[in-house]
C-alpha positions as CSV (number, residue, x, y, z in Angstrom):
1,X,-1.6,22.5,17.2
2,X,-0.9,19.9,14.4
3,X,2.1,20.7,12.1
4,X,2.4,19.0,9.3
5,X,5.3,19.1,7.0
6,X,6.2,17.4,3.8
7,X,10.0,16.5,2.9
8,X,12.1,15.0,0.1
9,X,14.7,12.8,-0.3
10,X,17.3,14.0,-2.3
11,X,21.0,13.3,-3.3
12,X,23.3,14.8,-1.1
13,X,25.1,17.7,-2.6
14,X,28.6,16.9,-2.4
15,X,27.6,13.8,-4.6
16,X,28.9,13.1,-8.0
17,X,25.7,12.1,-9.9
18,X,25.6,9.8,-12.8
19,X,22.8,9.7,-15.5
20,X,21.2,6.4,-15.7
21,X,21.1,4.1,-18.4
22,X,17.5,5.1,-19.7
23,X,18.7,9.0,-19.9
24,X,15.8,10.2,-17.9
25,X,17.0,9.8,-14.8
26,X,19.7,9.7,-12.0
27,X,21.3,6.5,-11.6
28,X,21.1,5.7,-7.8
29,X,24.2,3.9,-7.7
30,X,26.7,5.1,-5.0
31,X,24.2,8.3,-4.2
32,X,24.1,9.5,-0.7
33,X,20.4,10.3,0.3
34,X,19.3,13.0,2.2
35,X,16.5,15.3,3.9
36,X,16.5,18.3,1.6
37,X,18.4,21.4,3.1
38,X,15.2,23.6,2.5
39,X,13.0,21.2,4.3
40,X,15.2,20.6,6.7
41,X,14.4,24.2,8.1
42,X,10.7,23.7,7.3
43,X,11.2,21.0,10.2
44,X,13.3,23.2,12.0
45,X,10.0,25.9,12.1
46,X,8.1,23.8,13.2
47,X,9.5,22.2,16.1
48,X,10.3,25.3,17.7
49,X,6.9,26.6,17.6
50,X,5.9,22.9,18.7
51,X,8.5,23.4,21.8
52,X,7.6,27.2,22.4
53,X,4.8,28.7,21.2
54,X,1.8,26.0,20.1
55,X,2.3,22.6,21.8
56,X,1.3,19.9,19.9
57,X,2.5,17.5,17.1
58,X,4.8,17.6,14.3
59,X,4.1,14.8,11.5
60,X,6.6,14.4,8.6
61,X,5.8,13.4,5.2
62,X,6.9,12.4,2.3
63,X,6.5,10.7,-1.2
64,X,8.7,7.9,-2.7
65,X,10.1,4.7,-2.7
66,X,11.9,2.0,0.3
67,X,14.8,4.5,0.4
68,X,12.6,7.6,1.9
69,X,12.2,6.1,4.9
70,X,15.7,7.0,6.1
71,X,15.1,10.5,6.0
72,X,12.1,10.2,7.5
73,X,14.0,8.5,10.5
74,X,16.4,11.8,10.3
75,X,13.2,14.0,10.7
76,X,12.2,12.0,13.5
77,X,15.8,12.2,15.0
78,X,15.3,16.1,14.6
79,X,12.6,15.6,16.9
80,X,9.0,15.0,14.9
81,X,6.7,13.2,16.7
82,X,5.7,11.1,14.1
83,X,5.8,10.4,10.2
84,X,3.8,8.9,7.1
85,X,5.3,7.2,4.0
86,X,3.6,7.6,0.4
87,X,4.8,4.9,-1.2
88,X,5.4,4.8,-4.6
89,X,7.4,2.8,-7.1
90,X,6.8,5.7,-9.7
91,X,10.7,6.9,-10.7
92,X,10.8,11.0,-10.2
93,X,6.8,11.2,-10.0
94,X,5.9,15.1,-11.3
95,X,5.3,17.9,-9.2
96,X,1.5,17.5,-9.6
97,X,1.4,14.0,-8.6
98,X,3.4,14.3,-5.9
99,X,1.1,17.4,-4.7
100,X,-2.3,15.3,-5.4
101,X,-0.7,12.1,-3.2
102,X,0.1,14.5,-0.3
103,X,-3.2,16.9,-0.8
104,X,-5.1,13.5,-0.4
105,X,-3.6,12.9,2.9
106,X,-3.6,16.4,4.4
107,X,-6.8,16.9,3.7
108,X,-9.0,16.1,7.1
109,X,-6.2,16.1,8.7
110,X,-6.8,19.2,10.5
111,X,-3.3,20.5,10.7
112,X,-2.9,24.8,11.0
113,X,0.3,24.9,9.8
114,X,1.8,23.1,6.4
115,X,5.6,23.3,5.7
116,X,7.0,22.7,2.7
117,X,11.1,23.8,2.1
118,X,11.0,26.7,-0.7
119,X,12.3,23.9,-3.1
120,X,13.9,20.7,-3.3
121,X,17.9,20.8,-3.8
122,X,17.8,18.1,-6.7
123,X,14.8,19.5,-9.3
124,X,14.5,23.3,-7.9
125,X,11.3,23.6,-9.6
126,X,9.7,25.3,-6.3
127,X,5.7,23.7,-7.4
128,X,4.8,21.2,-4.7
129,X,3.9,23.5,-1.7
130,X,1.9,26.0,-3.6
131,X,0.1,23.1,-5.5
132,X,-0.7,21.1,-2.6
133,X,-2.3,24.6,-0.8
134,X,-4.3,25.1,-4.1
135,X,-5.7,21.2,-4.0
136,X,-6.2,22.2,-0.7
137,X,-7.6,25.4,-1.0
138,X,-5.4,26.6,1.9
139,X,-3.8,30.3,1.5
140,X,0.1,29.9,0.5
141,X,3.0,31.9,1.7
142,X,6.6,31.0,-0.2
143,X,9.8,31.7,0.6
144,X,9.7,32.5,4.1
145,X,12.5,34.2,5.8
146,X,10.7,35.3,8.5
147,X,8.2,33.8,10.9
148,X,6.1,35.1,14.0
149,X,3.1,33.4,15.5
150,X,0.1,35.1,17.3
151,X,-3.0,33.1,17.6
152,X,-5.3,32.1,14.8
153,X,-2.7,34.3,12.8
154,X,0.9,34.4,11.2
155,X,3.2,37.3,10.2
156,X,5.6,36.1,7.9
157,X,8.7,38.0,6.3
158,X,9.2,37.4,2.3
159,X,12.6,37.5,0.5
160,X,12.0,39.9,-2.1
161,X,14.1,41.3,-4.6
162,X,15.9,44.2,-2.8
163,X,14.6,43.6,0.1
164,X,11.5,42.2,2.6
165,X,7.9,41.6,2.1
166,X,6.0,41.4,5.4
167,X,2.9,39.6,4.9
168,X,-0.3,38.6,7.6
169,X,-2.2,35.2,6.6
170,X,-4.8,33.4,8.8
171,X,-4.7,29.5,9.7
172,X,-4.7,27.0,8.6
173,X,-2.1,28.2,6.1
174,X,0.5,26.3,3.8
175,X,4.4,27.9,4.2
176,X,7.5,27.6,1.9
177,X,10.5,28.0,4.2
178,X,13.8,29.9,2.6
179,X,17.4,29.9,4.0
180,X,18.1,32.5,7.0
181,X,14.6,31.6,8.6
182,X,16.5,29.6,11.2
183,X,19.3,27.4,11.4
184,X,18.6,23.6,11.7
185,X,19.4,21.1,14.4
186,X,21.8,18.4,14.4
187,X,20.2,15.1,15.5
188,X,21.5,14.0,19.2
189,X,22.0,10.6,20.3
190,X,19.0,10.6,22.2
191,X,16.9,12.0,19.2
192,X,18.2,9.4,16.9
193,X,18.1,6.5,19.4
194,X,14.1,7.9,20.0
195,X,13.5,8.0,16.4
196,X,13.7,4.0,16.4
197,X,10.6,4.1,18.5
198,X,8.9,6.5,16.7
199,X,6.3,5.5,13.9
200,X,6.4,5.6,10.7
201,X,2.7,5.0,9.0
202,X,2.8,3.2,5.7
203,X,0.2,4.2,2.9
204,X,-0.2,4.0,-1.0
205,X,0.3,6.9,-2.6
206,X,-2.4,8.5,-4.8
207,X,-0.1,10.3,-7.6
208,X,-3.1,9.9,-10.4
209,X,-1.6,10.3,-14.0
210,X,1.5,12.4,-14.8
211,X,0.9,15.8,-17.1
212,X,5.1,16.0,-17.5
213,X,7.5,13.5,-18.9
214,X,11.0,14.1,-18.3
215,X,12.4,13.6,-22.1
216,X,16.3,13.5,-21.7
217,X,18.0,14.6,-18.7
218,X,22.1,15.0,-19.2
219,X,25.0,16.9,-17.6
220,X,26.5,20.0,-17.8
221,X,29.4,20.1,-20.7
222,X,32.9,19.9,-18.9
223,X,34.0,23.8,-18.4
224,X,37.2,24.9,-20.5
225,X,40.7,24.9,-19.8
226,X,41.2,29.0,-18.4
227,X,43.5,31.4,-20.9
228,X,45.9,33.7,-19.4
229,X,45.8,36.7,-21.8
230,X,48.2,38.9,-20.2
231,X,48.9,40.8,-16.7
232,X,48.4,45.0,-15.6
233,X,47.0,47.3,-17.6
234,X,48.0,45.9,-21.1
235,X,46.1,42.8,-20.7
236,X,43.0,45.0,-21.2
237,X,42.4,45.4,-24.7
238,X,43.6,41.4,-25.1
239,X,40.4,41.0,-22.5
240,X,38.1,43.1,-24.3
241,X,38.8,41.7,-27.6
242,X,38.6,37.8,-26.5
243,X,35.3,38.4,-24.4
244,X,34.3,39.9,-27.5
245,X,35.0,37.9,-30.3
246,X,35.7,34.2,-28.4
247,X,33.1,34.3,-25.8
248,X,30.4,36.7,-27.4
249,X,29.0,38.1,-24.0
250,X,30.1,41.7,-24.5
């Protein structure tokens, strides 16, 4: 069975972003890079039905510039057989193009199983995977928290609102992983000294023109200093009144 699944690089969580000069987008100084935690557990999937269900390989892939092909080298230290660089010079290429680049390569490829992670941890807008299985006219399956395979056919467990969606879709079928679906490997020594063998296939990537333009991108406003209004019982009305008349959400 081929697996593909297609990853972002993204700044790492715990770092302090800056906006760049041109006020459209993240200035890359200083930024740690990383594999996206969503995707991450997309890769995570699909090893372990590589290792113990479906042999076979697991390609990685991803769109962007130099920098991406670090974490594809932590993909293939996860234990991916393989991976493919889009490259692009394109700064924060849309959703669409980045679902046409990787649409054009999937397609012939023959893989059963596309993994996406439910979203990436930088933009959260959630649109590559189920674009890429509409260019590809592949049935999609988001937010999987859930996962069984049998055959030519998947059972796959939704996160719903109050609850779980169980849902039955035939290969070849495009999956958006969600947290809880499994819990990701650390690279080991032996995986990351493996990954430097590993290949990593170098291609253009096909965006074709952008339909968004990011305008202005800026930070949040810095939160305000906290009020102590009181303490016990007579701090209530003082409460009421200020959520009331200062912050306006009652």
């Amino acid at each position: 069975m081929i697996q593909v699944v297609c990853v972002k690089q993204v700044a790492d969580t715990e770092t302090r972003v800056r906006v760049a000069a041109d006020g459209r987008n993240l200035d890359p100084a200083g930024v740690t890079w990383i594999l996206s935690p969503y995707d991450e557990i997309a890769v995570e999937q699909a090893l372990l039905i590589r290792d113990k269900q479906a042999p076979g390989e697991v390609v990685v892939v991803s769109v962007g510039g130099p920098g991406v092909q670090s974490t594809l080298r932590n993909a293939l230290a996860m234990g991916a057989d393989r991976a493919i660089h889009l490259k692009t010079e394109t700064i924060g290429p849309d959703p669409l193009q980045v679902a046409r680049a990787l649409a054009e390569e999937l397609r012939g490829a023959g893989a059963e199983l596309v993994w996406f992670g439910k979203q990436a941890a930088d933009d959260d807008q959630a649109q590559v995977g189920p674009m890429v299985a509409e260019l590809l006219g592949l049935p999609c399956v988001t937010m999987a928290a859930g996962f069984a395979l049998d055959g030519g056919k998947a059972t796959v467990e939704r996160e719903i609102e109050g609850g779980r969606e169980v849902v039955e879709v035939t290969l070849p079928a495009a999956i958006t992983t969600e947290k809880g679906l499994n819990d990701p490997r650390y690279a080991s020594l032996k995986g990351i000294m493996a990954a430097k063998r590993k290949p990593i296939e170098e291609k253009p990537a096909r965006l074709g023109e952008p339909a968004l333009e990011v305008v202005a991108l800026e930070l949040p406003p810095p939160r305000g200093a906290g009020k102590v209004v009181g303490q016990g019982v007579e701090a209530v009305s003082v409460l009421v009144r200020l959520l009331r008349e200062e912050a306006k959400v009652i």
